[in-house]
N, CA, C and O atoms as a GROMACS GRO file, in nm:
protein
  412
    1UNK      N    1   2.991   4.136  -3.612
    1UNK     CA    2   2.859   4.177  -3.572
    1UNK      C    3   2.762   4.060  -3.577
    1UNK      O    4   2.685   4.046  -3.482
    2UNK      N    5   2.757   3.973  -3.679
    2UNK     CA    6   2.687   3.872  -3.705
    2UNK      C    7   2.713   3.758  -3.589
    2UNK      O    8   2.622   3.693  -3.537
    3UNK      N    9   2.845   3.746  -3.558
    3UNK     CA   10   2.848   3.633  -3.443
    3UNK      C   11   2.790   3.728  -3.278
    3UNK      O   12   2.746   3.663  -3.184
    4UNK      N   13   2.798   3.835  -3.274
    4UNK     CA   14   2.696   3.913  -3.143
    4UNK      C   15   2.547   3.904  -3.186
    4UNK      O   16   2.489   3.925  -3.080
    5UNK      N   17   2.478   3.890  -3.255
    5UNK     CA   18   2.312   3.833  -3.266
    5UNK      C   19   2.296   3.728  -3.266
    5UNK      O   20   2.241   3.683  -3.165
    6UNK      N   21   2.329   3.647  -3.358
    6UNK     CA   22   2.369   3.519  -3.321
    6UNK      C   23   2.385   3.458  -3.168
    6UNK      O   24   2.314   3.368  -3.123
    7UNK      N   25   2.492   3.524  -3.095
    7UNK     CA   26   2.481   3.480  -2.956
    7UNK      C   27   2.381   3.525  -2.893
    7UNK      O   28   2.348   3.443  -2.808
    8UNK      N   29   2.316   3.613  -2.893
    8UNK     CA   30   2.209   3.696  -2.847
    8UNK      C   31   2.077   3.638  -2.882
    8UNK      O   32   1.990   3.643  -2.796
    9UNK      N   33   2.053   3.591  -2.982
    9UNK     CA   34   1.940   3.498  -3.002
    9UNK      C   35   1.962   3.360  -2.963
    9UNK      O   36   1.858   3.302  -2.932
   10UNK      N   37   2.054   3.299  -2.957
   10UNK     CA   38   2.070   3.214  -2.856
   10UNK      C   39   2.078   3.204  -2.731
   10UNK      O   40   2.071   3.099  -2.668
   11UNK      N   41   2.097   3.344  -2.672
   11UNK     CA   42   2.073   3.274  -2.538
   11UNK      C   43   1.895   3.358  -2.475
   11UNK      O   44   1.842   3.362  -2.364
   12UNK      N   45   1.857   3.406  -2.601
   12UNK     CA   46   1.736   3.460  -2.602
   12UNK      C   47   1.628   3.273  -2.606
   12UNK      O   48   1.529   3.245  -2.539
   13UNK      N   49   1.684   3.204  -2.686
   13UNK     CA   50   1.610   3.093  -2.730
   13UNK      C   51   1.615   2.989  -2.637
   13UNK      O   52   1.541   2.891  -2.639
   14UNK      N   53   1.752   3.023  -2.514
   14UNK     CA   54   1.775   2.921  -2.399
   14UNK      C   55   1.645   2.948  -2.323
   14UNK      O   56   1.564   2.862  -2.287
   15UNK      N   57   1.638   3.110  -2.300
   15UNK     CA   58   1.571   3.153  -2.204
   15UNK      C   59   1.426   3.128  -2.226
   15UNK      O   60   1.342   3.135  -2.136
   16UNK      N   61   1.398   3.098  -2.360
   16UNK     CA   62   1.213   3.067  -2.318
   16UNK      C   63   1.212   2.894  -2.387
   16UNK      O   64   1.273   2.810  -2.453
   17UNK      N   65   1.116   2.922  -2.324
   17UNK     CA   66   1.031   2.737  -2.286
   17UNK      C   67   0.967   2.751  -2.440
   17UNK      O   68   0.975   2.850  -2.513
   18UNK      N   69   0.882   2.593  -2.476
   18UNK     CA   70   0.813   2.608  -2.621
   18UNK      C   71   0.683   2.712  -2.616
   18UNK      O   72   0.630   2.756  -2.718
   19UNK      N   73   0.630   2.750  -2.449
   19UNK     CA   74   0.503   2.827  -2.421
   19UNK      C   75   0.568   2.968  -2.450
   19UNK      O   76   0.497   3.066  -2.469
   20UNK      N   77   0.712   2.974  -2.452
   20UNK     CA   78   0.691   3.133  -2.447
   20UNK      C   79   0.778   3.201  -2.330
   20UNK      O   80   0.836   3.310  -2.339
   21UNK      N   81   0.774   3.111  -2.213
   21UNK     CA   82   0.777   3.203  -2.070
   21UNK      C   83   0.928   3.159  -2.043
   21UNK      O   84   0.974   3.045  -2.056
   22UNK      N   85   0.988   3.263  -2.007
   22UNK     CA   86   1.111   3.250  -1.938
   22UNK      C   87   1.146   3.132  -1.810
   22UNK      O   88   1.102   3.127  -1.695
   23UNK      N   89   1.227   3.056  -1.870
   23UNK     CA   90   1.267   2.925  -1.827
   23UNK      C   91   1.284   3.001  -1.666
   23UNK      O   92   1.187   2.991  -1.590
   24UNK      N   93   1.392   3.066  -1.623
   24UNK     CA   94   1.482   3.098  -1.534
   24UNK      C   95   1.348   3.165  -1.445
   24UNK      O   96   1.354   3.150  -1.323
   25UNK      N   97   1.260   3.219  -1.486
   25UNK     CA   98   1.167   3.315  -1.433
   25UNK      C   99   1.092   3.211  -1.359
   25UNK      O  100   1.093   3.225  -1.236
   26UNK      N  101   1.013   3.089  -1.417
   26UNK     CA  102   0.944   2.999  -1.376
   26UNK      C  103   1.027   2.912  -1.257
   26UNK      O  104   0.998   2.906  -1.138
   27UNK      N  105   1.131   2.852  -1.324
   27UNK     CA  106   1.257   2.816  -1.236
   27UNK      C  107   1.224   2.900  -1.080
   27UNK      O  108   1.176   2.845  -0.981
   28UNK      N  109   1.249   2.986  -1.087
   28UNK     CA  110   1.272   3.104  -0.985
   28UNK      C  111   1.154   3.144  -0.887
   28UNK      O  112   1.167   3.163  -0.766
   29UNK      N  113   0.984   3.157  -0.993
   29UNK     CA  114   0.924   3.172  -0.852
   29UNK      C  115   0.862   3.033  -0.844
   29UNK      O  116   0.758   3.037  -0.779
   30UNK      N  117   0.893   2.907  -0.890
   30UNK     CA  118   0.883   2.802  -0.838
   30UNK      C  119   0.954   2.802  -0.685
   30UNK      O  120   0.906   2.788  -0.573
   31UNK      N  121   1.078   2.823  -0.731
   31UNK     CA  122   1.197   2.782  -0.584
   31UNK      C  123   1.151   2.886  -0.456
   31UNK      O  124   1.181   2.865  -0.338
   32UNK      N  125   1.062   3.018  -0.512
   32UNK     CA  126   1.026   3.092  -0.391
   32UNK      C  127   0.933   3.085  -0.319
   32UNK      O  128   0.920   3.136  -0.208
   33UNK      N  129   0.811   2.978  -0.414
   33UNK     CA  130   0.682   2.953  -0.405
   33UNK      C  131   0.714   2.818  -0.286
   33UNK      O  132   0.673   2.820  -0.169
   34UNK      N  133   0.796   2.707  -0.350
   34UNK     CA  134   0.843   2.612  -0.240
   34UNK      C  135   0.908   2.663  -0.072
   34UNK      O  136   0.870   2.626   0.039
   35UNK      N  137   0.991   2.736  -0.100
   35UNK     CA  138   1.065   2.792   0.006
   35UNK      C  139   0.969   2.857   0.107
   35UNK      O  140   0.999   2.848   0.226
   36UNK      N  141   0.853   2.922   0.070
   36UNK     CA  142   0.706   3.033   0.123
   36UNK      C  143   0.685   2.898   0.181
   36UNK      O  144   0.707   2.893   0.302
   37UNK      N  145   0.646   2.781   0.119
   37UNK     CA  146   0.551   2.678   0.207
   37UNK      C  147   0.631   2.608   0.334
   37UNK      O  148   0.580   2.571   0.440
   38UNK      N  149   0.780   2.598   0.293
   38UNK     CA  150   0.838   2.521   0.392
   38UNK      C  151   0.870   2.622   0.480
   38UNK      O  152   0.859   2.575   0.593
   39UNK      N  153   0.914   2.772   0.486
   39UNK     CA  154   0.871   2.868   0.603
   39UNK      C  155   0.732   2.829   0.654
   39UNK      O  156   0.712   2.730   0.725
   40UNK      N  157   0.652   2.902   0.620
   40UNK     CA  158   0.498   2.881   0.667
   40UNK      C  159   0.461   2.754   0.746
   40UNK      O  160   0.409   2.751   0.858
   41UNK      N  161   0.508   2.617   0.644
   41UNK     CA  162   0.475   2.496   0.788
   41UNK      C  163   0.587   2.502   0.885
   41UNK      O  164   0.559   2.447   0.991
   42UNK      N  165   0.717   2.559   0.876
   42UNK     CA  166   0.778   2.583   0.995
   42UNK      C  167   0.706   2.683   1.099
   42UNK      O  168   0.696   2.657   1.219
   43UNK      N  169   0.660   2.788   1.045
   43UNK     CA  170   0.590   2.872   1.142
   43UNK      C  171   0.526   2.799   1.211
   43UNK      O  172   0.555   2.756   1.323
   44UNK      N  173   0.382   2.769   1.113
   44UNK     CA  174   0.308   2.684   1.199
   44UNK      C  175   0.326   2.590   1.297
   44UNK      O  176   0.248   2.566   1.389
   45UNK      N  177   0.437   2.534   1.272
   45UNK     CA  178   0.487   2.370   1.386
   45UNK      C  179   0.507   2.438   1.523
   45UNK      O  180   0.463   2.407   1.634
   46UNK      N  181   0.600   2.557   1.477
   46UNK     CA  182   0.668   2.641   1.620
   46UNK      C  183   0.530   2.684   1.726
   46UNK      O  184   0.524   2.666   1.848
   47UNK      N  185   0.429   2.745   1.639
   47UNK     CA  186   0.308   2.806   1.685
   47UNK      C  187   0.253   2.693   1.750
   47UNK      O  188   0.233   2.708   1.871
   48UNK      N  189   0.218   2.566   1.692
   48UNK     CA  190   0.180   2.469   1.781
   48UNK      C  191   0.255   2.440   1.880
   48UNK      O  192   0.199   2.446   1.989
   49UNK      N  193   0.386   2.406   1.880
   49UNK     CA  194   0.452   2.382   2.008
   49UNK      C  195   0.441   2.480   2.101
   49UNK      O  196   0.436   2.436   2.216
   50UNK      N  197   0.437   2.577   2.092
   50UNK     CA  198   0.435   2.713   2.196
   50UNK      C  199   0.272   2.726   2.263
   50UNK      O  200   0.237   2.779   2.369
   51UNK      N  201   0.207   2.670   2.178
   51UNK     CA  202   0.045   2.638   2.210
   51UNK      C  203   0.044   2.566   2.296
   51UNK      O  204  -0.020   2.583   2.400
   52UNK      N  205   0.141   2.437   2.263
   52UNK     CA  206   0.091   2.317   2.365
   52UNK      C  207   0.194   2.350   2.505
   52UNK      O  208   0.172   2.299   2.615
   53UNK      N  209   0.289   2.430   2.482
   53UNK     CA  210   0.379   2.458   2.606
   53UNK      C  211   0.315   2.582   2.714
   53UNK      O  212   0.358   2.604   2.827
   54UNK      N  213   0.213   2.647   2.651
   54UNK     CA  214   0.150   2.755   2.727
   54UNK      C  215   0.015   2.637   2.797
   54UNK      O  216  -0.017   2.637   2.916
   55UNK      N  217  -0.038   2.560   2.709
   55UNK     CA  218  -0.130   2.497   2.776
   55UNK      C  219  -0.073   2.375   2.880
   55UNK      O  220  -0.151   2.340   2.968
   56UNK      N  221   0.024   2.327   2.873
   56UNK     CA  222   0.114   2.224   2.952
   56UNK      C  223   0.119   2.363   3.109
   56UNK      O  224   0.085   2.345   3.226
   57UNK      N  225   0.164   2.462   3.055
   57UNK     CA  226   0.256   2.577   3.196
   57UNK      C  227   0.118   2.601   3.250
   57UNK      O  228   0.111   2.538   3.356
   58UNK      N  229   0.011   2.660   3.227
   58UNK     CA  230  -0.162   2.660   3.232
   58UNK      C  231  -0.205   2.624   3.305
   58UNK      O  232  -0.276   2.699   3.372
   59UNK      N  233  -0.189   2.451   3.350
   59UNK     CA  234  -0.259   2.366   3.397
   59UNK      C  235  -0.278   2.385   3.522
   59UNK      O  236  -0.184   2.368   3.600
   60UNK      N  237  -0.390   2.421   3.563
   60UNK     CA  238  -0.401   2.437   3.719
   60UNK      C  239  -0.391   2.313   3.813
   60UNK      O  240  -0.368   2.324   3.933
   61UNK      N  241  -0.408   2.202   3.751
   61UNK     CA  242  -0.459   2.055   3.817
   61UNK      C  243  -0.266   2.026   3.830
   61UNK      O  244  -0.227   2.034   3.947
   62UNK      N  245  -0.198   2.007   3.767
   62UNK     CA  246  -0.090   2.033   3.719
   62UNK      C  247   0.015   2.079   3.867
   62UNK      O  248   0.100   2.023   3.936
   63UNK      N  249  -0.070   2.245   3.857
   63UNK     CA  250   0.024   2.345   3.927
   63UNK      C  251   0.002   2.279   4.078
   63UNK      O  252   0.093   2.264   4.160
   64UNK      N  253  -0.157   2.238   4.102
   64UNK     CA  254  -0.185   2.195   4.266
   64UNK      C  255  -0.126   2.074   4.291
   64UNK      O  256  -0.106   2.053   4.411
   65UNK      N  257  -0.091   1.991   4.216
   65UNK     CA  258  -0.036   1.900   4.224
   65UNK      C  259   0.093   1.869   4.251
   65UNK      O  260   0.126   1.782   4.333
   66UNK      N  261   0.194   1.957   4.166
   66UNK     CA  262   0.320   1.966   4.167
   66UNK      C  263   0.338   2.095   4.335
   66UNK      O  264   0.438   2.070   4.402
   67UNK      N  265   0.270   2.185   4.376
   67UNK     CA  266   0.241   2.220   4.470
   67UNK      C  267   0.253   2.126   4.612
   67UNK      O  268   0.331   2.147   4.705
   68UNK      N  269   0.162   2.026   4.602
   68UNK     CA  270   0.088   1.948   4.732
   68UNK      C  271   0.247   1.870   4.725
   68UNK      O  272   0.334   1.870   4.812
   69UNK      N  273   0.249   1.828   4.639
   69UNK     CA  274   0.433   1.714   4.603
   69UNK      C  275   0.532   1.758   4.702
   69UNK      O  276   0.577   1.700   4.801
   70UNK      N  277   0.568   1.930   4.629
   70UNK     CA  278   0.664   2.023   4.714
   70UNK      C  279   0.662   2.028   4.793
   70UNK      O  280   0.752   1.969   4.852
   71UNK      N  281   0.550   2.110   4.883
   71UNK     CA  282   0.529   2.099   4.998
   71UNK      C  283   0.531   1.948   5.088
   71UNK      O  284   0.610   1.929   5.180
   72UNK      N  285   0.450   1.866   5.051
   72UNK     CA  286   0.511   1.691   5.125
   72UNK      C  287   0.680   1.698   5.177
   72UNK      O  288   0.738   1.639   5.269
   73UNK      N  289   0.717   1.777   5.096
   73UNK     CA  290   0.869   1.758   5.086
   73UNK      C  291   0.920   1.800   5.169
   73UNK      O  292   0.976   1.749   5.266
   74UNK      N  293   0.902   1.921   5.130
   74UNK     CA  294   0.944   2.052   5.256
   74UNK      C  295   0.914   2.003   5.392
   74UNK      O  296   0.985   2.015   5.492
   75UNK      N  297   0.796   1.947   5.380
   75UNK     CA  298   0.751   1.934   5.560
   75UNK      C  299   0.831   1.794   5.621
   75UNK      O  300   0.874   1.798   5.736
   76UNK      N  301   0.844   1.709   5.565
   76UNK     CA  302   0.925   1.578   5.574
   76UNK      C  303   1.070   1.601   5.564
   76UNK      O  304   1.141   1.527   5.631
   77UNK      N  305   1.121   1.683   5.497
   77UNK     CA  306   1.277   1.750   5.575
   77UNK      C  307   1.283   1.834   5.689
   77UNK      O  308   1.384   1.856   5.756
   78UNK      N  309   1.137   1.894   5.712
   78UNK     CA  310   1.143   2.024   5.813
   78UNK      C  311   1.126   1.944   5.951
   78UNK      O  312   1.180   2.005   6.043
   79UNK      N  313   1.070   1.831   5.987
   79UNK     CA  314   1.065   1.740   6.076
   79UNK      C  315   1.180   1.662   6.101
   79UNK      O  316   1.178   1.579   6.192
   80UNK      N  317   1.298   1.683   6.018
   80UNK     CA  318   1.423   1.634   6.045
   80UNK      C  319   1.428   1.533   5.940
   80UNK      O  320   1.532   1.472   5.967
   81UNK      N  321   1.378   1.481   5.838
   81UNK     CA  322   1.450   1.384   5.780
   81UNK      C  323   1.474   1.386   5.664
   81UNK      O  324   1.394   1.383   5.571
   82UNK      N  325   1.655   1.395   5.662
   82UNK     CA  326   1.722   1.396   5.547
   82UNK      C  327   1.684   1.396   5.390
   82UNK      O  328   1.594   1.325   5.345
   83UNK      N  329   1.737   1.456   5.334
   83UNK     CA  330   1.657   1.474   5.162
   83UNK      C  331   1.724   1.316   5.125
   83UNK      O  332   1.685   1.274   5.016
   84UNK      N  333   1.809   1.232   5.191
   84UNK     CA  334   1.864   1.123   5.108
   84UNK      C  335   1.808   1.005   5.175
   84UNK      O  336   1.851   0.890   5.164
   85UNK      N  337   1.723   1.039   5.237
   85UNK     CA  338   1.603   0.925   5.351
   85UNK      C  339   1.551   0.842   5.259
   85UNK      O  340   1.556   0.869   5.138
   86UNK      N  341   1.484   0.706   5.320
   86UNK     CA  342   1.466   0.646   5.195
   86UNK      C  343   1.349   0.662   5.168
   86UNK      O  344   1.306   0.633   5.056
   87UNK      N  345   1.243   0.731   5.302
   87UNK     CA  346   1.120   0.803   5.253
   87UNK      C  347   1.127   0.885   5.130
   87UNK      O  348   1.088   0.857   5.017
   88UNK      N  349   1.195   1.012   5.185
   88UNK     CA  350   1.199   1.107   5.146
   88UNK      C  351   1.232   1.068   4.993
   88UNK      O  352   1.166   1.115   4.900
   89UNK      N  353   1.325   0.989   4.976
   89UNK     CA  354   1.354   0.970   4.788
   89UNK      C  355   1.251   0.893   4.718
   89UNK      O  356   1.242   0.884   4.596
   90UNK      N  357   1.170   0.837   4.807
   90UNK     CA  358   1.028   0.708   4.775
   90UNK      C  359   0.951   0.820   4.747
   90UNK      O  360   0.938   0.828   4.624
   91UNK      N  361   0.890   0.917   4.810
   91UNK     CA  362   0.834   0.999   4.750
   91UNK      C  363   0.855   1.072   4.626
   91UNK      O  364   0.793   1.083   4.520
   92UNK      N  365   0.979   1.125   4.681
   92UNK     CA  366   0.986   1.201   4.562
   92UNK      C  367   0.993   1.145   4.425
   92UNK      O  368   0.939   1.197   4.327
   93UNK      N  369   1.050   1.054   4.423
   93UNK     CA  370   1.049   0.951   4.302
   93UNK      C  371   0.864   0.907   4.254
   93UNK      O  372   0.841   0.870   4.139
   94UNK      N  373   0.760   0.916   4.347
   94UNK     CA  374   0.635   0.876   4.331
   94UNK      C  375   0.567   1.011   4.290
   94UNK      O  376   0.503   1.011   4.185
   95UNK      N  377   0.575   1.104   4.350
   95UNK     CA  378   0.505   1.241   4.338
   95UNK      C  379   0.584   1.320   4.238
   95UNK      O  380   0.533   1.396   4.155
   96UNK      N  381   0.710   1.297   4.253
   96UNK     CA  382   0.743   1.422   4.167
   96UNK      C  383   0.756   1.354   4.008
   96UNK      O  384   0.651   1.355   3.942
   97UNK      N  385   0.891   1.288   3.935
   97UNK     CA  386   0.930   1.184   3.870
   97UNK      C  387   0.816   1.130   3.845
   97UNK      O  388   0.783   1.191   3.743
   98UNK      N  389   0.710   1.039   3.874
   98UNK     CA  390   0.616   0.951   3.830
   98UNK      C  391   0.520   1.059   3.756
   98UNK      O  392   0.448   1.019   3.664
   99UNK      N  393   0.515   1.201   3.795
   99UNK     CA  394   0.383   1.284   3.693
   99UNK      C  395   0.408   1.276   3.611
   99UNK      O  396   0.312   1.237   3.546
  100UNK      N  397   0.492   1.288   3.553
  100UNK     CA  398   0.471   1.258   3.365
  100UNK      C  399   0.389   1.178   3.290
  100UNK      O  400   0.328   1.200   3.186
  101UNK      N  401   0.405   1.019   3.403
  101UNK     CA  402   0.371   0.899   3.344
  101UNK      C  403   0.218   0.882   3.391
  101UNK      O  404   0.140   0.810   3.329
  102UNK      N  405   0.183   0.952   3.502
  102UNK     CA  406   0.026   0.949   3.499
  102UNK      C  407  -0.064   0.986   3.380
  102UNK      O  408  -0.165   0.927   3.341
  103UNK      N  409  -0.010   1.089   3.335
  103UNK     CA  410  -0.066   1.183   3.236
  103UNK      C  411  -0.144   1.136   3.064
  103UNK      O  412  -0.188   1.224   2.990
   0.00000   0.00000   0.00000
């Protein structure tokens, strides 16, 4: 009987700190308190990217642009000349390909 209290107050004496408070407890909502923040700035990052991808899709200046491009296109094959013309790839390489780099 004496060696079952014995163990029992020992692992009673593992479990608290010199304040008192359960080691494992603190341990524990430490690791949940960390884990809450690194969710949360994941949320947040996603929320910004989806922000800046709705305002990127948005862009009306953007849409008329990539518009006026297409169409150039369309009408310069519809007049007969080949999509592998060396117009036709000069453009597209300038209007379509080069928007990124205006930006």
């Amino acid at each position: 009987m004496k060696q079952n209290s014995k163990s029992a107050r020992k692992i009673a004496r593992n479990r608290r700190n010199p304040n008192g408070r359960v080691r494992n407890h603190v341990t524990r909502n430490d690791q949940v308190t960390e884990l809450l923040k690194l969710c949360l700035q994941k949320v947040c990052e996603l929320q910004e990217d989806l922000q800046r991808c709705d305002d990127e899709e948005n862009d009306p200046e953007a849409a008329g642009y990539a518009a006026c491009a297409m169409e150039t296109l369309r009408f310069l094959v519809a007049e007969g000349l080949p999509p592998d013309h060396p117009t036709v790839k000069t453009l597209t390489e300038k209007l379509l390909m080069g928007q990124d780099k205006k930006d």
